[in-house]
C-alpha positions in Angstrom: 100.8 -124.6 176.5 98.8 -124.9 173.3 99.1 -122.2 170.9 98.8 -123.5 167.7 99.7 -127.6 168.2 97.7 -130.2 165.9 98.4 -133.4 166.8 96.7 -135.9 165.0 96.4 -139.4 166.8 93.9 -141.7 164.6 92.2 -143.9 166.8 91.5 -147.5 165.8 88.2 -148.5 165.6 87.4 -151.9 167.6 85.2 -155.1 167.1 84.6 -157.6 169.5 86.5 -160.6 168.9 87.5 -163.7 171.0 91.0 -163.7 172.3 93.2 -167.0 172.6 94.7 -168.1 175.9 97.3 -170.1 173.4 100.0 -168.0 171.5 102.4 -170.0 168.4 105.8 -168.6 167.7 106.5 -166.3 165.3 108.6 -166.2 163.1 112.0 -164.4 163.9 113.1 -164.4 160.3 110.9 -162.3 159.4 111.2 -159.3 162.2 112.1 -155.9 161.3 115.8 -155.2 162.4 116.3 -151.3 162.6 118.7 -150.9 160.3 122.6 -148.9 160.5 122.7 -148.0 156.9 122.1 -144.4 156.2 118.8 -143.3 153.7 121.8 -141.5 151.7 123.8 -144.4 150.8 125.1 -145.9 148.0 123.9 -149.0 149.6 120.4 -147.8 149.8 120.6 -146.7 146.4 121.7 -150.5 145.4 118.9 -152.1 147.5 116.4 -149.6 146.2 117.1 -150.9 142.9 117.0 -154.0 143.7 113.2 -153.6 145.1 111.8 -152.0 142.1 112.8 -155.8 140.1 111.4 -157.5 143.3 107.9 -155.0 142.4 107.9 -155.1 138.9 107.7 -158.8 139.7 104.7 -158.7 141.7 103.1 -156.0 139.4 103.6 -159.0 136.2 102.0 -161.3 138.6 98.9 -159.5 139.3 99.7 -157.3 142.5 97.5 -158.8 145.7 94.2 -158.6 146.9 92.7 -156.1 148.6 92.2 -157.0 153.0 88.3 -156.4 154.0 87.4 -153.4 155.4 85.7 -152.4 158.4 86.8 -154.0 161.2 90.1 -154.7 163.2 91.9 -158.0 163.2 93.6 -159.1 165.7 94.9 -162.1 167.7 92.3 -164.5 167.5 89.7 -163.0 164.9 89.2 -165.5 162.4 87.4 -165.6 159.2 87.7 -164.9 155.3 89.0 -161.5 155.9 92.1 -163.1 158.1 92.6 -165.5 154.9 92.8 -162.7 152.9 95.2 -160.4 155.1 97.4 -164.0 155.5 97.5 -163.9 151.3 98.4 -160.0 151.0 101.1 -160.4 153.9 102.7 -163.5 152.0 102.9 -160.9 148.5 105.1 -158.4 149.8 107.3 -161.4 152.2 105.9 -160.4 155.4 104.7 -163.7 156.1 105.9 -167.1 155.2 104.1 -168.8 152.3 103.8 -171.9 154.7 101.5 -170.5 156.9 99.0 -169.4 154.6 96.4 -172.3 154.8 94.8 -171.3 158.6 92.3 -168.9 158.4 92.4 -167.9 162.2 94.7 -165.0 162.8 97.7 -166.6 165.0 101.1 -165.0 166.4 102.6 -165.7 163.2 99.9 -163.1 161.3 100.4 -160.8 164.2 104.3 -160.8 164.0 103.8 -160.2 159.8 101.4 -157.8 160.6 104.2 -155.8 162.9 106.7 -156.2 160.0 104.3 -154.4 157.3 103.8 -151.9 159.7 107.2 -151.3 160.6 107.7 -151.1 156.7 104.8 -148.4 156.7 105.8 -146.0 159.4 103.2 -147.3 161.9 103.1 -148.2 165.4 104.2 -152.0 165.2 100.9 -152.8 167.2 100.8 -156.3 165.4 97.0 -155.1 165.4 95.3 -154.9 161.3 93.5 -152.0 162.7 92.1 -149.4 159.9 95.2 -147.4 158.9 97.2 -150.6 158.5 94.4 -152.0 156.3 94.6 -149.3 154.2 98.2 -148.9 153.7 98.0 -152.8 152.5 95.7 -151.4 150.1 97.6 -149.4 148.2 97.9 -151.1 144.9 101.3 -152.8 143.8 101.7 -150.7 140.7 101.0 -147.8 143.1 104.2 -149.0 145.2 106.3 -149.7 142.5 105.7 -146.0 140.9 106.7 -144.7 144.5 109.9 -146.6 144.3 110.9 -145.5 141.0 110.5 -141.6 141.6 112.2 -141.8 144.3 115.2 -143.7 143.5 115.7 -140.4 141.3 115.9 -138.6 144.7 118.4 -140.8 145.9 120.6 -140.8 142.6 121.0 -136.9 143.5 122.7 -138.0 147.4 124.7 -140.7 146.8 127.9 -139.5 147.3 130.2 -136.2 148.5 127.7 -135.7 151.5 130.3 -135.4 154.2 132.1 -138.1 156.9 129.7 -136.1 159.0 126.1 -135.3 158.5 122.5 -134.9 159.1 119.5 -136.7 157.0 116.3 -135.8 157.9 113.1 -137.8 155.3 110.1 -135.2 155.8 107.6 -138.3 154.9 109.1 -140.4 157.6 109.0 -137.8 160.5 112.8 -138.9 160.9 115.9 -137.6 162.0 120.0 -139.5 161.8 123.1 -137.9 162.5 125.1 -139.8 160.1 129.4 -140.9 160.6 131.6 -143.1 157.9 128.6 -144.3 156.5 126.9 -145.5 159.7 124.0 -144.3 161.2 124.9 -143.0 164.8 121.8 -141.8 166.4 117.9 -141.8 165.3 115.6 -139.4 166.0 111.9 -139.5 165.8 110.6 -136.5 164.2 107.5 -133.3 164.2 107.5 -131.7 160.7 105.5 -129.3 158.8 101.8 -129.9 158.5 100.5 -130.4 155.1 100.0 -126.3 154.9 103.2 -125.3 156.5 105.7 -127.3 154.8 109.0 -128.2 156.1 111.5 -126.9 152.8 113.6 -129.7 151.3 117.2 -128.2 151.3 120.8 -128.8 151.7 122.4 -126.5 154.5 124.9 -126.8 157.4 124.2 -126.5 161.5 125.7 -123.7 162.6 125.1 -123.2 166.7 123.0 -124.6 169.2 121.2 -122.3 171.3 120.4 -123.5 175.0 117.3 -122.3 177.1 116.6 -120.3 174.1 113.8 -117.4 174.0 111.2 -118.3 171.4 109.9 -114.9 169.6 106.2 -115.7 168.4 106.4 -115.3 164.3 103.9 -112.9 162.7 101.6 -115.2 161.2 101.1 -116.9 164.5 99.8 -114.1 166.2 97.3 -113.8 163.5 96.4 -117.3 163.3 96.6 -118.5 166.9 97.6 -116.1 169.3 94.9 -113.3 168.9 92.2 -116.1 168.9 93.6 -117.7 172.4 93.5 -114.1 174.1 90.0 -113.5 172.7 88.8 -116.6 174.4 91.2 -116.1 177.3 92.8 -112.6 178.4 95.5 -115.0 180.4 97.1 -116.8 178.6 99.9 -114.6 178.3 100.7 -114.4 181.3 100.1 -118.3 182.3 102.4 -119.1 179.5 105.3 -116.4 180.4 105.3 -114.3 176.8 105.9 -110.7 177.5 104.8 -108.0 175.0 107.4 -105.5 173.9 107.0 -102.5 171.6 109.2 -101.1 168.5 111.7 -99.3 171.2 112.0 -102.5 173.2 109.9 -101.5 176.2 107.7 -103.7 178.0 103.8 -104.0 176.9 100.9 -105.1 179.2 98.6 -107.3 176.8 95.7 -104.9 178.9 97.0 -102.1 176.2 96.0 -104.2 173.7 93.0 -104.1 171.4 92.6 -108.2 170.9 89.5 -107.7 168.7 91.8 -106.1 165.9 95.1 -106.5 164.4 96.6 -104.3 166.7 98.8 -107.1 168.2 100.5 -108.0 164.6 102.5 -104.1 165.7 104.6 -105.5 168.9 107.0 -108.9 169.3 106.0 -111.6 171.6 108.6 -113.6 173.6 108.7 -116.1 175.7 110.9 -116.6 178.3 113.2 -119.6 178.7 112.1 -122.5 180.5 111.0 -126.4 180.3 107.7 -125.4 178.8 108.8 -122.9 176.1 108.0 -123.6 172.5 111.3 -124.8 171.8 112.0 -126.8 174.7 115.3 -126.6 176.2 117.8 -126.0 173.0 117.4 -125.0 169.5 120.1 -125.7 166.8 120.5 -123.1 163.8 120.7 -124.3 160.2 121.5 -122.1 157.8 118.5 -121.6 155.5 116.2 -118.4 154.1 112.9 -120.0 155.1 113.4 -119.2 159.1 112.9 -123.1 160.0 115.1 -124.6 162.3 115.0 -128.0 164.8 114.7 -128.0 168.2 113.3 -129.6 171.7 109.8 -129.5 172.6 107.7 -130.1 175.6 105.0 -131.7 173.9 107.0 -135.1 173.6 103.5 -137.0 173.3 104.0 -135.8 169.5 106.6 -138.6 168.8 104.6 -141.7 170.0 102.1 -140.4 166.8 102.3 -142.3 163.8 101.2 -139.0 162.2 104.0 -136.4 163.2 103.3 -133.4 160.6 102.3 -130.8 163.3 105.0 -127.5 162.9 105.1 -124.6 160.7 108.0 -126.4 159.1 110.3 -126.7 161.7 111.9 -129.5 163.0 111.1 -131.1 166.3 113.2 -133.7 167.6 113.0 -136.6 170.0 116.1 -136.8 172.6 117.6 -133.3 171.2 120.3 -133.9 173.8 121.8 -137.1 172.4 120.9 -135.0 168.8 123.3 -131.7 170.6 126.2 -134.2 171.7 126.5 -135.6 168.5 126.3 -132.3 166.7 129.2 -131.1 169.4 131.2 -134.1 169.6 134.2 -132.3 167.7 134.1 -129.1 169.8 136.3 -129.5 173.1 134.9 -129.9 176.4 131.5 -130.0 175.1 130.5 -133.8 176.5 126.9 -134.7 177.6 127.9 -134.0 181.3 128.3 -130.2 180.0 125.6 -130.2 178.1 123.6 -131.0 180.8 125.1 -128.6 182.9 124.7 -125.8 180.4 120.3 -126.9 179.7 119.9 -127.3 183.9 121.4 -123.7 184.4 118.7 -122.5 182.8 120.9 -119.4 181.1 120.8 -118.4 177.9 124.5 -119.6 176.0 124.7 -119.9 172.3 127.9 -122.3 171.2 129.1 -122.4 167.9 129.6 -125.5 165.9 133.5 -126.5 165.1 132.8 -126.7 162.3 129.8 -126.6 161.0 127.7 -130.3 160.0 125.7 -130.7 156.8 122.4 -131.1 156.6 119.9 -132.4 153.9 116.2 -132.4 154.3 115.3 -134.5 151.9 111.5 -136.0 150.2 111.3 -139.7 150.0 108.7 -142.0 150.2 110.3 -145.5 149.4 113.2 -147.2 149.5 115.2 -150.1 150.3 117.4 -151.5 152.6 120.5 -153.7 152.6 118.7 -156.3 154.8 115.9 -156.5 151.9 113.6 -154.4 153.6 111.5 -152.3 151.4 110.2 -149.3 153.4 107.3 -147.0 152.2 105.7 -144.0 153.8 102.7 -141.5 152.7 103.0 -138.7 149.9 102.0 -136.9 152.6 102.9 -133.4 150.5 101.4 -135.2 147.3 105.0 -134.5 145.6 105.4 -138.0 143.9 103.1 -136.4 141.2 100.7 -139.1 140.9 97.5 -140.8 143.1 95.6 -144.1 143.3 92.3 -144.2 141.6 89.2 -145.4 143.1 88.8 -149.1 143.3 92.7 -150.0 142.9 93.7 -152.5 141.0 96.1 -152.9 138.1 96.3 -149.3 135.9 95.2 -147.3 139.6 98.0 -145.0 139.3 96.9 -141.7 137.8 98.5 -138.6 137.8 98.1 -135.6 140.0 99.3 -132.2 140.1 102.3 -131.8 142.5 102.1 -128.9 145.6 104.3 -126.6 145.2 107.6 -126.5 147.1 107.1 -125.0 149.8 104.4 -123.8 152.6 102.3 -120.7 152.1 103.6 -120.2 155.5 107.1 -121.4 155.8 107.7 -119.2 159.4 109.5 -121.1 162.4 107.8 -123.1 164.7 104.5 -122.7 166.7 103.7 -124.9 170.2 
């Protein structure tokens, strides 16, 4: 089922290049070790501080050099544009200084090239495709602005969160469940798109619902679902979403007028099952923007580098591992029930003992304790300022911020 699903997968563009039989090690220093320290930390707070003097040091010293753009490097291009990305890796420490002099792009570029990426939210391809290029591209005084909003951000969650609790960054499409300072689980992330923002907010998780019903929002049926049964008086029916009425009785979409409004008057609902909008479980947060997180059966959505593709709720990658964690204080609720309850296929709605915080938070760069400095794409343009064209030193210039939230902050479409 389709209604209303945007994924947005940007596909590389390629150049023919030779490929060498011969591969050099790389250098294991500087790999990308996924890290255990929460976003809300006091730690990340200290090593966030710590990378804006790291940046205001490379903005003194003249930022780097823009990559070539146009074509994909990979293992084996060669060439002044493989010198250059070798000289902007080296800037920002994702490739030792002692490898700069080769202009061929060796296992040693490739493995930097996977670190920036990892820093950037990207798939770790170890391929400079276009996307990568331009993230490297982003000036340093650009960078160093980003880290010195947001360090603001992270001033306002640095302590009294909770032994127990949930931190999901919008930008990076990410979700933790967070105990004693430790991250326990990670969950890759769907968020709002750009025009149906997911709300930044502090709340609790209240109940998980399993083999929920999803009831098809108002706006939906406007923007999605009366356009799907103009093209296809099916589709109902093929995705099991029954029609009722005001008094609760059953509607055949055949009663329907599709070419009007007519459809905004009854509720649409889908029944439970594998392929309904929400997947398998839903978990309620309490919150007056009707967003929630929960399952999905489009899982293709989390191999994305671009994940901002709900109406503002939250989709999450192994929800069940998400559920346990969420109901590890409740009795008897272990994974084996958990399972048990999702393969039933009956409705049950269990109630959290007691209820877990939850932050949705906004940020776009920080650091780590291993002196990793992450960054990821204003993709709501809230850090209230832009690059201007042709980069450089003085590129930062300021833009006017979205507002908070989307025009169309309803739960979740497929």
């Amino acid at each position: 089922m389709t209604l209303g699903y945007c994924g947005a997968a940007v596909a590389a563009e390629r150049v023919t290049q030779a490929e060498w039989a011969q591969r050099y090690d790389s250098d294991a220093r500087l790999s990308v070790a996924r890290t255990t320290t929460p976003l809300l930390s006091p730690r990340t707070l200290a090593a966030t501080e710590q990378a804006i003097e790291t940046y205001r040091r490379i903005v003194a010293n003249g930022g780097w050099g823009k990559v070539p753009t146009g074509a994909t490097l990979k293992l084996g291009s060669s060439g002044p544009s493989v010198a250059a990305l070798r000289r902007r890796l080296i800037v920002t420490g994702d490739l030792d200084p002692a490898a700069s002099g080769s202009g061929i792009y060796d296992s040693y570029v490739e493995a930097g090239v996977r670190r920036f990426q990892a820093r950037h939210g990207l798939i770790e391809s170890g391929v400079a495709n276009p996307a990568t290029i331009d993230a490297m591209n982003v000036p340093a005084d650009y960078r160093l602005r980003q880290l010195e909003t947001n360090i603001v951000r992270l001033r306002t969650f640095s302590s009294n969160l909770g032994e127990r609790f949930v931190e999901a960054n919008i930008p990076a499409a990410m979700v933790d469940t967070v105990e004693n300072d430790t991250i326990a689980t990670r969950h890759a992330a769907g968020v709002g798109k750009i025009d149906r923002q997911s709300p930044v907010m502090q709340t609790r998780a209240l109940d998980i619902d399993f083999n929920p019903y999803w009831t098809v929002p108002a706006s939906i049926i406007r923007k999605d679902l009366i356009p799907k049964m103009q093209a296809d008086s099916n589709y109902l029916k093929d995705n099991h979403i029954r029609i009722f009425d005001k008094n609760n009785n059953e509607v055949q979409s055949s009663q329907i007028n599709w070419h009007s409004l007519e459809a905004t008057n009854y509720r649409f609902r889908e029944d439970p099952s594998t392929e309904n909008s929400l997947g398998v479980v839903r978990i309620n947060i309490n919150n007056p923007y009707g967003v929630y997180m929960h399952d999905t059966p489009a899982k293709g959505v989390f191999g994305d580098d671009f994940r901002f593709v709900s109406s503002g709720c939250m989709r999450l990658q192994n929800v069940r591992d998400y559920v346990a964690w969420l109901l590890k204080n409740n009795p008897g609720w272990d994974r084996n029930r958990i399972d048990q309850a999702i393969a039933s296929g009956e409705r049950l709605d269990v109630r959290l003992e007691p209820p877990v915080n939850v932050y949705w938070v906004y940020i776009t760069a920080w650091g780590t304790p291993e002196n990793i400095v992450q960054f990821r794409e204003d993709i709501y343009q809230r850090d209230g300022f832009s690059t201007a064209s042709g980069g450089g030193a003085g590129s930062v210039q300021p833009v006017a911020q979205r507002g908070g939230l989307s025009v169309d902050p309803e739960p979740d479409e497929k």
